[in-house]
N, C-alpha and C positions, 0 to 999 in steps of 0.2 A: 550633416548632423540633424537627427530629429528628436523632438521634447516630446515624450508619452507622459500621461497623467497615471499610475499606479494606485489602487486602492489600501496597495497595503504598503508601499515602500516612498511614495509621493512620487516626485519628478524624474524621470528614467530619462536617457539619452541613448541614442542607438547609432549608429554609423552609418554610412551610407551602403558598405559593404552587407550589415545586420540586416536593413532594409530589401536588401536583394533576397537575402535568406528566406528573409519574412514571407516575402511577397511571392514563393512557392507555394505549388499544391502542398506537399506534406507539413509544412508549417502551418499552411492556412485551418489543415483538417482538424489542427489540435482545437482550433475555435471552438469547435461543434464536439469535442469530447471532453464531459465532464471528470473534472477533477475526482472529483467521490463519488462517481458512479450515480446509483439509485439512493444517495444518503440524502436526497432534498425530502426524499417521502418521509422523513425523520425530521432533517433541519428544513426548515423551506427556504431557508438563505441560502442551502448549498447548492448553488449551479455556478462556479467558477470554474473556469475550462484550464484543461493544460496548457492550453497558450499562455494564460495569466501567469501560469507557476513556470513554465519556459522564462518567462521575460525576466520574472521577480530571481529567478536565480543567475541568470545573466549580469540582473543588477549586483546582487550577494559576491559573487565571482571576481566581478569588477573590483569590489571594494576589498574583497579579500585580496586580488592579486598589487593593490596598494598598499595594504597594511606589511604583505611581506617580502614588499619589496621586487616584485617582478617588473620586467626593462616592459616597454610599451609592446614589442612583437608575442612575447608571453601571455601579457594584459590580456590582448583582446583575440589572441587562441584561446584560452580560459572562457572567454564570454560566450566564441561562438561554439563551444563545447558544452557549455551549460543551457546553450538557447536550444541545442540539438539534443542531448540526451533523453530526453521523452517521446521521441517524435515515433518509433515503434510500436507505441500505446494501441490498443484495441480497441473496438466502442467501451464506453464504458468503463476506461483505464482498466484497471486489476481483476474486475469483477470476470471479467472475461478470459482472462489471462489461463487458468484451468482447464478450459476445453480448448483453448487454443495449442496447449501444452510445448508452446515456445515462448521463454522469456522475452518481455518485450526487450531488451537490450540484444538479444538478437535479430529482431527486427529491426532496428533502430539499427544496428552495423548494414542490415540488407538494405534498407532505405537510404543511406550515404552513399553505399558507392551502386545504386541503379534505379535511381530518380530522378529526376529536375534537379534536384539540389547538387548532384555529383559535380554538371557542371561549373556550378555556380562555385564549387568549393575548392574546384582545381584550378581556379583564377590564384589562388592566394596560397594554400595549403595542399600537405598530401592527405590522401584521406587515409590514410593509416594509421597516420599521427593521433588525427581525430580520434581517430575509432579507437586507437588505444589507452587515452586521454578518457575517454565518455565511459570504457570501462575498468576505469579506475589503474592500469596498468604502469603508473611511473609516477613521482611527486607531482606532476601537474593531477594528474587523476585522482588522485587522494581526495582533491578538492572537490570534486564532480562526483567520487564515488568511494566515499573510505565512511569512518566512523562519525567524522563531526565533519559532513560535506552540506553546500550550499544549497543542495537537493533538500536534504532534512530541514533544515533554517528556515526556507521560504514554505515548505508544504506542511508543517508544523504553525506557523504564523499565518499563515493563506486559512488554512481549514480552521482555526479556532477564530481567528475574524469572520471568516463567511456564516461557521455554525451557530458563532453565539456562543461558544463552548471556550471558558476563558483559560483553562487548563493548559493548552497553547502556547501561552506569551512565555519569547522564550530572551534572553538579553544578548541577541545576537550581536549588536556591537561590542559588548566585553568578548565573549566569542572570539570575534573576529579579531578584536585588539589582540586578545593571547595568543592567537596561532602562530606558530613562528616557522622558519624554511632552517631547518639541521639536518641535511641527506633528506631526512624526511619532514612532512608538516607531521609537526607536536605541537603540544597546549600546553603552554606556560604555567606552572606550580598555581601560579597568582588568577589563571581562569578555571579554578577545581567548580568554585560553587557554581559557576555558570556554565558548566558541562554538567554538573548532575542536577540541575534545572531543568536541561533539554531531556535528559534520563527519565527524570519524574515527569516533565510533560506530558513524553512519550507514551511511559506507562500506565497516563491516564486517561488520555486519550485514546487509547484502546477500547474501553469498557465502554468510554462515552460518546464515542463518534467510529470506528474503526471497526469493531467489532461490537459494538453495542447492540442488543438482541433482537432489536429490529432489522438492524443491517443485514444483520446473518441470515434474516428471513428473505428476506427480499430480494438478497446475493443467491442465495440458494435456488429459489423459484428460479430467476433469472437464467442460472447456470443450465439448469436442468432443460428448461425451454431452448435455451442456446445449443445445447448438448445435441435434443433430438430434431432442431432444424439443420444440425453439422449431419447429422447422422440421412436422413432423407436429402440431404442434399439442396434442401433450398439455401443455405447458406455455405459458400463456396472459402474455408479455408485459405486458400492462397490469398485470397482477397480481400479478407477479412481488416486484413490492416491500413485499405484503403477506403472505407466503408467509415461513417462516422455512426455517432449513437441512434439519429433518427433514421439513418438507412436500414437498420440492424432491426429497429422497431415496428419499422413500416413493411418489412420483410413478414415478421412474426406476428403481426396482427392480422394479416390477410389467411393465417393458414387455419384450419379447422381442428380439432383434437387437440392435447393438451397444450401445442404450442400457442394456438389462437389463444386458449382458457387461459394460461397463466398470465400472457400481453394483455389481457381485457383484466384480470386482476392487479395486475403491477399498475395495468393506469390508475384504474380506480381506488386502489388502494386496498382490494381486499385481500389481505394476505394470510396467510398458513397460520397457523397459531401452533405456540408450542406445547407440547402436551407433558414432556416432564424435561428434568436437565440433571446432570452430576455432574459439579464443580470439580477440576479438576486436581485443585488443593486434596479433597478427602478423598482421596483415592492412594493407594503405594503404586510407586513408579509411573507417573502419569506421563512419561517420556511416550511410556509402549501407547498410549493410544493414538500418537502420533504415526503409528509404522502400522495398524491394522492396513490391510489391502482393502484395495474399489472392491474387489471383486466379492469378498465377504461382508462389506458395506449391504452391496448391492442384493445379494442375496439375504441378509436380514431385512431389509425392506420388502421383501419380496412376503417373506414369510409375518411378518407385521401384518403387512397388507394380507393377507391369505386367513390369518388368526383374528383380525377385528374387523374382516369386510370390506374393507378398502380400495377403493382401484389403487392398483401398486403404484402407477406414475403419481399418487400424491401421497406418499410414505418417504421424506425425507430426513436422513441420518444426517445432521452435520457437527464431523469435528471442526474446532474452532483453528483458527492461523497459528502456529505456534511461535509465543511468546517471544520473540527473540531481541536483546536489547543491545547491539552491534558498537555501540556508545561504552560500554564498559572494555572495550579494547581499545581505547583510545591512548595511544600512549603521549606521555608526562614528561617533561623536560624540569627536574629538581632541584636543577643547575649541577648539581654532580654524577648525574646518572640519569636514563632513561628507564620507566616503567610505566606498566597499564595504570592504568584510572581507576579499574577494580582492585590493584594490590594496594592502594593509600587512600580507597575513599571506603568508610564504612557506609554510607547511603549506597552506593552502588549494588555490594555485597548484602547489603538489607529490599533492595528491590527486584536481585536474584532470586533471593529467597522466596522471596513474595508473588515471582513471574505468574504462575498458575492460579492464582487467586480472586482472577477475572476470566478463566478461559472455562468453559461448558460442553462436555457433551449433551445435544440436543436433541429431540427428535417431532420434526412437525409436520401436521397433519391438518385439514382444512376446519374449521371450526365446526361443524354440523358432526365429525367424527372424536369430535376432544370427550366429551363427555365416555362414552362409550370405553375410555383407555385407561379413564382412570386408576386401574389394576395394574399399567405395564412396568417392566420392571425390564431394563437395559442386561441384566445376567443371564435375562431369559435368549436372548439372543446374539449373543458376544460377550467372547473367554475376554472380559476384561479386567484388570487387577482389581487387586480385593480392596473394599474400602478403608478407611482406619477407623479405629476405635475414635473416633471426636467426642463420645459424651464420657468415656472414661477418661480423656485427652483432658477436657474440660475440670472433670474432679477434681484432677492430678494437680492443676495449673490454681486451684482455687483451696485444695488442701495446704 
């Protein structure tokens, strides 16, 4: 048994068997891959690695598989299924995850069974089990990957401690207290407010840390540079999941044309500015801006860049992550009956309503070209729904 000091959970203990896991190439790479990507260039406190949030959910896991009662062989499948569910991450966790166009949880099955860790895992376990556990596939999996899992708990509490961003604190212990094991894990009548705590964290953390306007910029650049070193071939797909964030870096700064420009910007910090945005609240049906294709993306950049002069590689369109708040299916133990979280909680059903009210279509351009745009208008280039009346909306609501 080993004593780890945790920044966010305090004293962690790990097993001798955890220890082995650890002490793998694919666990070690999580060291070297930040948690939030490029969001330090935003918070400067953010550089905690998926390793951190590995352990911190291992911890969560543990204490969950106490609260509801699992035998010791359960326990600690549970832990080492929580220590392993990231381990498919990209450089730069999610930021990269787009051009990769494989879910890291796919990677994360490909890394169990044909890595160092296969054999360290067939000492004790199948790895099927694992794998099907890690994606959420049976009541242990709920835990690791359902609606209120220990993934959300610690990377929720990890990112608003690291950022500064107090929106976060979420009362994971009532949490945990209410989860209960009926066929399925449900949340106790008695744990509502502190399930739509983690709800509102969520969706505030969005706007402030997640998706916050700078994120999007700087995700974006990233993407793009990522994109056309996948594309030229200095950067090798298959391998990419073996690569951590400063191989990836030291890759794209040696190369010349935009891929060099954007790496020399992202260090530095100069980044794209945006030139206009429409909130996705004032618009009807803003479902559909979600389903526009790359391909029509791509060609209004194209023509953007063509109509204000632009070199096209720095004409970027970005729709924002769509809103999704996987916490309002959590189902409810009433004592007489099982139901969602959204059918008895009106805060839920009120931050539905409200999902779109931090998401933006955007479009940015490098600051020497913002001036120059000032005229653009997003209709000119994409059949997008019509906007609403908001100043008649406004009258209405004041008459």
């Amino acid at each position: 048994m080993k004593f780890l000091r945790d920044s966010v959970h305090g004293t962690l203990t790990l097993t001798e068997f955890e220890l082995k896991l650890i002490d793998t190439p694919p666990l070690q790479r999580l060291r070297r891959i930040r948690q939030l990507g490029f969001i330090n260039l935003i918070y400067p406190g953010a550089n905690h690695s998926r390793f951190e949030h590995s352990i911190g959910a291992l911890y969560l896991a543990s204490k969950l598989a106490d609260s509801i009662g699992l035998d010791e062989d359960k326990k600690n499948l549970l832990r080492v299924c929580a220590l392993l569910h990231d381990i498919g991450h990209g450089p730069f966790s999610h930021v990269s995850e787009p051009i990769l166009n494989i879910p890291h949880e796919e990677l994360t099955s490909y890394i169990i069974k044909n890595s160092e860790l296969t054999d360290v895992l067939n000492e004790k376990y199948r790895i099927n089990k694992i794998d099907e556990i890690i994606h959420g596939q049976n009541v242990l999996g709920q835990a690791i990957s359902g609606e209120l899992d220990v993934d959300r708990m610690d990377y929720l509490l990890r990112d608003s401690h690291y950022t500064g961003v107090a929106y976060g604190t979420i009362d994971v212990e009532r949490l945990i207290y209410n989860i209960k094991l009926e066929n399925n894990l449900v949340l106790d009548i008695k744990g509502i407010q502190a399930a739509e705590s983690m709800l509102v964290a969520r969706y505030f953390m969005y706007p402030s840390v997640y998706q916050h306007h700078t994120t999007r910029i700087v995700n974006a650049m990233f993407r793009r540079c990522l994109k056309y070193a996948v594309e030229e071939k200095i950067v090798d797909l298959e391998y990419l999941s073996k690569h951590d964030d400063s191989d990836l870096l030291c890759l794209c700064r040696n190369q010349n044309g935009i891929i060099g420009d954007f790496t020399s910007k992202l260090d530095n910090r100069k980044l794209l500015k945006n030139v206009k945005s429409i909130n996705l609240s004032e618009i009807e049906n803003p479902d559909k801006i979600f389903s526009i294709p790359k391909e029509k993306l791509l060609n209004a950049e194209i023509e953007i860049a063509e109509d204000y002069n632009i070199p096209h590689d720095y004409v970027i369109l970005s729709i924002p992550e769509y809103p999704s708040f996987d916490e309002a299916r959590t189902q409810v133990s009433t004592g007489d009956a099982i139901v969602k979280l959204s059918e008895i909680s009106s805060i839920v059903n009120a931050l539905n309503d409200a999902k779109f009210n931090y998401a933006e279509l955007c479009v940015y351009v490098p600051q020497e070209y913002k001036e120059k745009m000032s005229n653009f208008d997003f209709y000119d280039y994409l059949d997008l729904p019509k906007q609403k009346n908001i100043h008649n909306k406004q009258l209405k609501l004041i008459s």
